[in-house]
N, C-alpha and C positions, 0 to 999 in steps of 0.2 A: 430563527434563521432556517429558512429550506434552499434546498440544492439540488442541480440535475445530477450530482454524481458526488457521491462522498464512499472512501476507500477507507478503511482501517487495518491496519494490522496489528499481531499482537505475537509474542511467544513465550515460552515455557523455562527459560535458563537466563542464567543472571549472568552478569561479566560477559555481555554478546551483544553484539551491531549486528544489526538488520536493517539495512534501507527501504524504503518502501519508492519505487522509479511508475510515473505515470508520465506515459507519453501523446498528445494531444491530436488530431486527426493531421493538425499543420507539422509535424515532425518536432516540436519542442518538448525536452522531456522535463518535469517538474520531478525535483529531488532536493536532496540536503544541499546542493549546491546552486541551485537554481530554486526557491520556494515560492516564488510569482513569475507565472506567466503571461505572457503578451494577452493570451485571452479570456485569463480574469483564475486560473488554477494557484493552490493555496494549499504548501505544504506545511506541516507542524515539524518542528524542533526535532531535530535529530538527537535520540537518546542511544547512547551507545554503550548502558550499562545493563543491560537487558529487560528484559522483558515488554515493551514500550510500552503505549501504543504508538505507533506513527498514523498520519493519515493526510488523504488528500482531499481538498473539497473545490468542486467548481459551483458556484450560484447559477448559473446561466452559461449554460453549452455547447460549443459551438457544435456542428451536425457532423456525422462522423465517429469512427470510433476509436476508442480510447486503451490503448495497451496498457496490460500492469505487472507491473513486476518486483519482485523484490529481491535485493540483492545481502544474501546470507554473508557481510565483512568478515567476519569471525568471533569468537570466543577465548572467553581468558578461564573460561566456567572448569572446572576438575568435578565432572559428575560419574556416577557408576549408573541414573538412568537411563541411559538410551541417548539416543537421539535426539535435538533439540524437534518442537512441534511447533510451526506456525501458521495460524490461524488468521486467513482473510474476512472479511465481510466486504461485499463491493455494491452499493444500495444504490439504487434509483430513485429519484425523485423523493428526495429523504428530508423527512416531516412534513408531507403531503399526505393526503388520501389514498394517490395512486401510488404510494411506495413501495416497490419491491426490493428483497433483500437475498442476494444469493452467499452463504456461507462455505467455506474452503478451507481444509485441513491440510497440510503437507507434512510428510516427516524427512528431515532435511538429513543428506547423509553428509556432505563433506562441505568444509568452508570455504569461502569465496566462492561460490556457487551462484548463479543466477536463475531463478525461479518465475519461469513465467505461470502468473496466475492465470490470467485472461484476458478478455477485451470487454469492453462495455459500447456497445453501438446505441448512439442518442441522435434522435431526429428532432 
C-alpha cells in the first residue's frame, strides 16, 4: 500500500492518551471520533494506555494542506522521568521512490495540551 500522506505518532509513558487530529484542506478533521473522511483519510484505533502508535493515512490527496496535531488527553503514568516525549513522523508519498520523511520530537510539559506539529502541503 503507498500513500500521499501517512502520519504516525508514538510516545514514551505508559497510562497516557495522546490523540493524533489531522485536519484536511476542506476543514474536516480526522481523529478518534471521526476515522474516515469524506476524502478518503484513515485514522488507526485510539490507544489510550500509552505509548501508541497512532496514525493517519490518505492514499490519494486531495491538493492543499493538511494540519497536524496532536492532542496530549492525559496520563494516569506516576513517573520520576521527566516529561513525557512525543515523537512525530509525517512522510510523503510513503512507499514510493519519491518519499520523504520529516521526523519531530516534542517534550510535552502539561496535559490536555494541544500540540501543533505542522502542515503537510500536497499538490
Amino acid at each position: 500500500i503507498d500513500a500521499d500522506l501517512r502520519v504516525v505518532i508514538a510516545w514514551d509513558t505508559d497510562n497516557s492518551d495522546m490523540d493524533l487530529w489531522v485536519t484536511a484542506p476542506d476543514g474536516e478533521k480526522c481523529y478518534y471520533g471521526n476515522k474516515l473522511t469524506k476524502l478518503g483519510g484513515k485514522m488507526s484505533q485510539d490507544l489510550t494506555d500509552g505509548r501508541g502508535p497512532e496514525e493517519f493515512m490518505i492514499h490519494r490527496a486531495s491538493k492543499g494542506k493538511y494540519k497536524i496535531q496532536a492532542n496530549y488527553y492525559g496520563t494516569r503514568e506516576q513517573t520520576l522521568a521527566g516529561p513525557t516525549t512525543l515523537r512525530a513522523r509525517v512522510i510523503t508519498n510513503w512507499n514510493r521512490p519519491n518519499q520523504k520523511e520529516k521526523v519531530i520530537t516534542f517534550k510535552l510539559g502539561k496535559e490536555e495540551q494541544v500540540i501543533d506539529i505542522g502542515e503537510a502541503g500536497l499538490r
